[in-house]
Backbone as XML, in Angstrom:
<?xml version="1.0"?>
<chain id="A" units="angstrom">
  <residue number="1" name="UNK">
    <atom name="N" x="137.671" y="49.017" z="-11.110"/>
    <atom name="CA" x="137.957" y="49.021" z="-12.527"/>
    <atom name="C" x="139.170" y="49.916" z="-12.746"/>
  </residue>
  <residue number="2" name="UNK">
    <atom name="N" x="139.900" y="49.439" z="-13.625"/>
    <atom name="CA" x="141.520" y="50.028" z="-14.372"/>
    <atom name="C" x="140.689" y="51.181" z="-15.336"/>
  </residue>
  <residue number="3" name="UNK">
    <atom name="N" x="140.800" y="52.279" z="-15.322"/>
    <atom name="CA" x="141.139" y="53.076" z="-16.903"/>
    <atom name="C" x="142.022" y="52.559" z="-17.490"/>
  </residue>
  <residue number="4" name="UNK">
    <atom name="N" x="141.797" y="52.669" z="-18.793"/>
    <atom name="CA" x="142.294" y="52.100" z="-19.714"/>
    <atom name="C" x="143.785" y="51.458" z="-19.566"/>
  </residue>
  <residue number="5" name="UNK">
    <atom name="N" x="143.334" y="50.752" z="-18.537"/>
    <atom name="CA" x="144.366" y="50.025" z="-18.066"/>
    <atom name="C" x="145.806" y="50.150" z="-17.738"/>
  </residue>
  <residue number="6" name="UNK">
    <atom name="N" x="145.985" y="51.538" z="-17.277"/>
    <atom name="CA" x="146.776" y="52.174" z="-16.750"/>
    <atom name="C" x="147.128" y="52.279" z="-14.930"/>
  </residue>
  <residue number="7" name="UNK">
    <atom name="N" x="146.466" y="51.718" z="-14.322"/>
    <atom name="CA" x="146.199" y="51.067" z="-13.072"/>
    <atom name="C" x="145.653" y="52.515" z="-12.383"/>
  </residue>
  <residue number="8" name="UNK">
    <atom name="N" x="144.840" y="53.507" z="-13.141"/>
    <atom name="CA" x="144.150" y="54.500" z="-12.352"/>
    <atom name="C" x="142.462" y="54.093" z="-12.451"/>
  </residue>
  <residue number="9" name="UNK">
    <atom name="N" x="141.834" y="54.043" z="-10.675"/>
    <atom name="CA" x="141.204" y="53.697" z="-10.504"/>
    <atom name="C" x="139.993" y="54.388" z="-10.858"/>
  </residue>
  <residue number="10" name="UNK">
    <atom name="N" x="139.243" y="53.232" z="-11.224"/>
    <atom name="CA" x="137.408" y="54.312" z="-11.825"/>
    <atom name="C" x="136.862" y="53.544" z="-11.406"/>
  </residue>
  <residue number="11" name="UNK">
    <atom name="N" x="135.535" y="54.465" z="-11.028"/>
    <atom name="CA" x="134.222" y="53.871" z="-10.491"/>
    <atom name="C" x="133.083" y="53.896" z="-11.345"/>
  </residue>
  <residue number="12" name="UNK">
    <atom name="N" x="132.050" y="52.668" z="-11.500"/>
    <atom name="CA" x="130.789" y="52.959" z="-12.275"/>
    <atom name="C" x="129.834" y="52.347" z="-11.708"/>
  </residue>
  <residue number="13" name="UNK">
    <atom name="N" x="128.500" y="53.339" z="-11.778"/>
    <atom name="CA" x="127.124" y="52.659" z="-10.915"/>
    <atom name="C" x="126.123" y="52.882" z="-11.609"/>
  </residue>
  <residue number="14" name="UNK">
    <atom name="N" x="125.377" y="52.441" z="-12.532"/>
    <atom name="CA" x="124.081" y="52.635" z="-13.155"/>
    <atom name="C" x="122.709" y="52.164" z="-12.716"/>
  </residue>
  <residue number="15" name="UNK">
    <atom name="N" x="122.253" y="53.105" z="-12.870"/>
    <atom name="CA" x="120.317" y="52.284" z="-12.569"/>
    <atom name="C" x="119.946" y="52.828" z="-13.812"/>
  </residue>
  <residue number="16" name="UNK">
    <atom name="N" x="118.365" y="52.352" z="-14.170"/>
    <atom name="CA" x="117.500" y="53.055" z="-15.104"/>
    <atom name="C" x="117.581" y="54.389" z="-14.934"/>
  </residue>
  <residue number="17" name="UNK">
    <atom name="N" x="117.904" y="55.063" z="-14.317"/>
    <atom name="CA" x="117.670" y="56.639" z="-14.911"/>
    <atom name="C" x="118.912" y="57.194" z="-14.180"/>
  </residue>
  <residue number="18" name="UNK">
    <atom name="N" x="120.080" y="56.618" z="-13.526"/>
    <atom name="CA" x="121.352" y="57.318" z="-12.791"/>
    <atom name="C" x="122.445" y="56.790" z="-13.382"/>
  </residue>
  <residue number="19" name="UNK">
    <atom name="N" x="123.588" y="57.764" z="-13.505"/>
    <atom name="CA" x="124.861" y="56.935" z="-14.028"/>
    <atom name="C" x="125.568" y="57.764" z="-13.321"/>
  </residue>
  <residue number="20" name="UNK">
    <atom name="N" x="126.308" y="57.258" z="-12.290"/>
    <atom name="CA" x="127.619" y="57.637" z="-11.234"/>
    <atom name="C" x="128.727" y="57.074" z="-11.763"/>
  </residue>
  <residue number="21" name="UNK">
    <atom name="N" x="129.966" y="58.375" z="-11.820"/>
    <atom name="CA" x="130.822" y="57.516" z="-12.234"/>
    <atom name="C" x="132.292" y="58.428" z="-11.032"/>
  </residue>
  <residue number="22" name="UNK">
    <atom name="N" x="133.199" y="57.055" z="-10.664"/>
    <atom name="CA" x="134.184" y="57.823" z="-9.462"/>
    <atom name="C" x="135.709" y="57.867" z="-10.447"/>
  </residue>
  <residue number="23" name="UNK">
    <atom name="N" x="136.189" y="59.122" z="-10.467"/>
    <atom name="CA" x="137.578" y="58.816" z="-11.235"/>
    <atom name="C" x="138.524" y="59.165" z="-9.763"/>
  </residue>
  <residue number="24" name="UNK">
    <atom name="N" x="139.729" y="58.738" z="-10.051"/>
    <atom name="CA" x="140.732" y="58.816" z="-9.399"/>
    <atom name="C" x="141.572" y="59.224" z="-9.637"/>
  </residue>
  <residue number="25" name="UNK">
    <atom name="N" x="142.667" y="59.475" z="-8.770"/>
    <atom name="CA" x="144.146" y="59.742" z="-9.668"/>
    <atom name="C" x="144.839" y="61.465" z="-10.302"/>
  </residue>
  <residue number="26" name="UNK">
    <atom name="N" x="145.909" y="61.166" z="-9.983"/>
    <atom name="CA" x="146.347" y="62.968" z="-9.896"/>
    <atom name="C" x="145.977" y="63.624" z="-11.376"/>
  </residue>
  <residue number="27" name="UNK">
    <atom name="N" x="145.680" y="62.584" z="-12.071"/>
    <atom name="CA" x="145.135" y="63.434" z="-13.547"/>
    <atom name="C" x="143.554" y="62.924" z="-13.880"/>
  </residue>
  <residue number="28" name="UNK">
    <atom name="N" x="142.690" y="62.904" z="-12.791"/>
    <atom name="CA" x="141.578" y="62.433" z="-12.362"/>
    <atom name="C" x="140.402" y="64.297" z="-13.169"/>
  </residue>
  <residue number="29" name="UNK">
    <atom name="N" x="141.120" y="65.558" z="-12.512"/>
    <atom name="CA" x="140.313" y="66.777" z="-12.896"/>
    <atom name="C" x="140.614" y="66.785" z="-14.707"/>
  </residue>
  <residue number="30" name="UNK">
    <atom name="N" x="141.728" y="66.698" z="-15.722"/>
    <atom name="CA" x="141.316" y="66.229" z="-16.342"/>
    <atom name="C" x="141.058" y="65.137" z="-17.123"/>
  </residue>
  <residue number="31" name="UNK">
    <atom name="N" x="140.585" y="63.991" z="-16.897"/>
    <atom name="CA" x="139.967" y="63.069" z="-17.084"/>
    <atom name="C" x="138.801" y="63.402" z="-17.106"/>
  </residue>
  <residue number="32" name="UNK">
    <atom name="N" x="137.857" y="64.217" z="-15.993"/>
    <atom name="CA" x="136.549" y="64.496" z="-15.405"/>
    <atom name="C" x="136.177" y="65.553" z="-17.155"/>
  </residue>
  <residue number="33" name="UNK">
    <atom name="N" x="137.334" y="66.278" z="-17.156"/>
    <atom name="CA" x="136.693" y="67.222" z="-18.196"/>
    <atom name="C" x="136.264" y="66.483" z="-19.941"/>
  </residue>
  <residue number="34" name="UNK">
    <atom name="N" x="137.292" y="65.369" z="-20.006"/>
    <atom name="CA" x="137.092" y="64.441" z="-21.478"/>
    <atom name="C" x="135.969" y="64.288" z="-21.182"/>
  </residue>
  <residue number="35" name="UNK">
    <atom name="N" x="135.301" y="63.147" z="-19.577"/>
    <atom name="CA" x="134.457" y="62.385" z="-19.706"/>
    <atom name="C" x="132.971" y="63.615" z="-20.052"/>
  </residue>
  <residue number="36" name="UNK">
    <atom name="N" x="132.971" y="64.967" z="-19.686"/>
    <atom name="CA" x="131.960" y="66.010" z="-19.681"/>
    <atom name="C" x="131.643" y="66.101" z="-21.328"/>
  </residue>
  <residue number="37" name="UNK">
    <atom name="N" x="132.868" y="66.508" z="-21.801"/>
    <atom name="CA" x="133.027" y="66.622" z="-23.170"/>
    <atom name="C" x="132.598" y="65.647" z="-24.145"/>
  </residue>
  <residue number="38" name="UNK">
    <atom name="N" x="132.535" y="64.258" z="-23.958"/>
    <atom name="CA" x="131.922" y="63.113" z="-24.237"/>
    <atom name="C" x="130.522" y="62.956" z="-24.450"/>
  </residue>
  <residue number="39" name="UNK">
    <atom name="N" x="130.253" y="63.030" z="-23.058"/>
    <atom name="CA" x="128.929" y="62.696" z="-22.458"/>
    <atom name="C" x="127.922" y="63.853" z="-22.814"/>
  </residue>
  <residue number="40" name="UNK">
    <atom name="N" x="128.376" y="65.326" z="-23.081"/>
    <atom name="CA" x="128.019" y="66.235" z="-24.107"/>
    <atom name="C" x="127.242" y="66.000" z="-24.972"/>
  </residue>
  <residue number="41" name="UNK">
    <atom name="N" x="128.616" y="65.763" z="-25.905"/>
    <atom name="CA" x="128.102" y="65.830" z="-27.191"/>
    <atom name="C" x="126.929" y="64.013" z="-27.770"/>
  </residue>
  <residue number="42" name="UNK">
    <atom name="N" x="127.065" y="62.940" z="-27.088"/>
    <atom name="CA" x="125.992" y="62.224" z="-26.868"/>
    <atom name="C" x="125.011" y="62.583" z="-25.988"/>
  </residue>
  <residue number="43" name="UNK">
    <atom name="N" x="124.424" y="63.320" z="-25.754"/>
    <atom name="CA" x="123.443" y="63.549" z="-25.191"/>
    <atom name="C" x="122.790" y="64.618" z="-26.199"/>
  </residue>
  <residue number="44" name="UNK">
    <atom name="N" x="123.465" y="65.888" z="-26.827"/>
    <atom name="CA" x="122.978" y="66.755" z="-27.599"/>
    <atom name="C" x="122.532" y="65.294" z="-28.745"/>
  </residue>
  <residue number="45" name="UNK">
    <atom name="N" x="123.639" y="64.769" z="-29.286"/>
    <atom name="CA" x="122.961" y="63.726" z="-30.651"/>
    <atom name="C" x="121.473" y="63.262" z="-30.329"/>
  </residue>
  <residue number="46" name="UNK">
    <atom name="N" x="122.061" y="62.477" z="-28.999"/>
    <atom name="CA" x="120.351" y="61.777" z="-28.952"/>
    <atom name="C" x="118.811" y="62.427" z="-28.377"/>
  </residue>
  <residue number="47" name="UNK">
    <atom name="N" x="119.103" y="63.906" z="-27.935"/>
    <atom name="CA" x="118.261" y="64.545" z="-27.422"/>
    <atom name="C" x="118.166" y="64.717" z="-26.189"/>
  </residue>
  <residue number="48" name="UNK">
    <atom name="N" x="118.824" y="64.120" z="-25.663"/>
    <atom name="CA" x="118.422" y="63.273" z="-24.308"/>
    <atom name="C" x="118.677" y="64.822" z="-23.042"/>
  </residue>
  <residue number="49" name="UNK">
    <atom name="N" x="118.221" y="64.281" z="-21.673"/>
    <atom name="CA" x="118.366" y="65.243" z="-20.869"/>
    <atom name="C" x="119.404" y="64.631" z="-19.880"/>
  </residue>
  <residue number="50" name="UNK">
    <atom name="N" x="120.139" y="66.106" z="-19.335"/>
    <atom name="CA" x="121.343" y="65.481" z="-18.463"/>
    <atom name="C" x="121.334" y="66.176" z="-16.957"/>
  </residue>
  <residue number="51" name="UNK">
    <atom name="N" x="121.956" y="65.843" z="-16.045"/>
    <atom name="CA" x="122.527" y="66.973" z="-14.939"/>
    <atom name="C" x="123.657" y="66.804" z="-14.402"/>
  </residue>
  <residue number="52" name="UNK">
    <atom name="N" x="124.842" y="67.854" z="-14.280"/>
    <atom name="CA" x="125.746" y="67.512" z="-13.600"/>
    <atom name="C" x="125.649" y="67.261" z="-12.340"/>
  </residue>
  <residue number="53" name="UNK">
    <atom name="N" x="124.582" y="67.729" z="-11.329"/>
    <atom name="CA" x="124.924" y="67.703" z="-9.636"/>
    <atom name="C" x="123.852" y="66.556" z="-9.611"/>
  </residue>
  <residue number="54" name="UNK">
    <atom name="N" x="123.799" y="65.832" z="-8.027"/>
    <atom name="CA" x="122.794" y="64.785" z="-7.990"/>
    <atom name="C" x="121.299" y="65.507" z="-7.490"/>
  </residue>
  <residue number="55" name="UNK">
    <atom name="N" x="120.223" y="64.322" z="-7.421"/>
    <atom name="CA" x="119.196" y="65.434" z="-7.647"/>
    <atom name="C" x="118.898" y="65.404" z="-6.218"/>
  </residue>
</chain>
């Protein structure tokens, strides 16, 4: 998969309870920090529980 179609490569893998995602690319560290910042503040909205490392 393209980010936003800029030809930098991303990865995505979901199951019921895992979401892996691979960024690429020399502006890949921040990219990583939007997607944290994102994924944040939807998770505080919906309650939900998160982890950054795998389990």
């Amino acid at each position: 998969m393209l980010a936003s179609g800029r030809g930098r490569r991303t990865t995505f893998h979901a199951t019921e309870t895992t979401v892996t995602v691979g960024i690429y690319g020399t502006d890949a560290a921040a990219r990583i920090i939007v997607l944290r910042t994102a994924l944040a503040a939807l998770i505080t909205k919906h309650g939900l529980a998160a982890r950054d490392q795998p389990w």
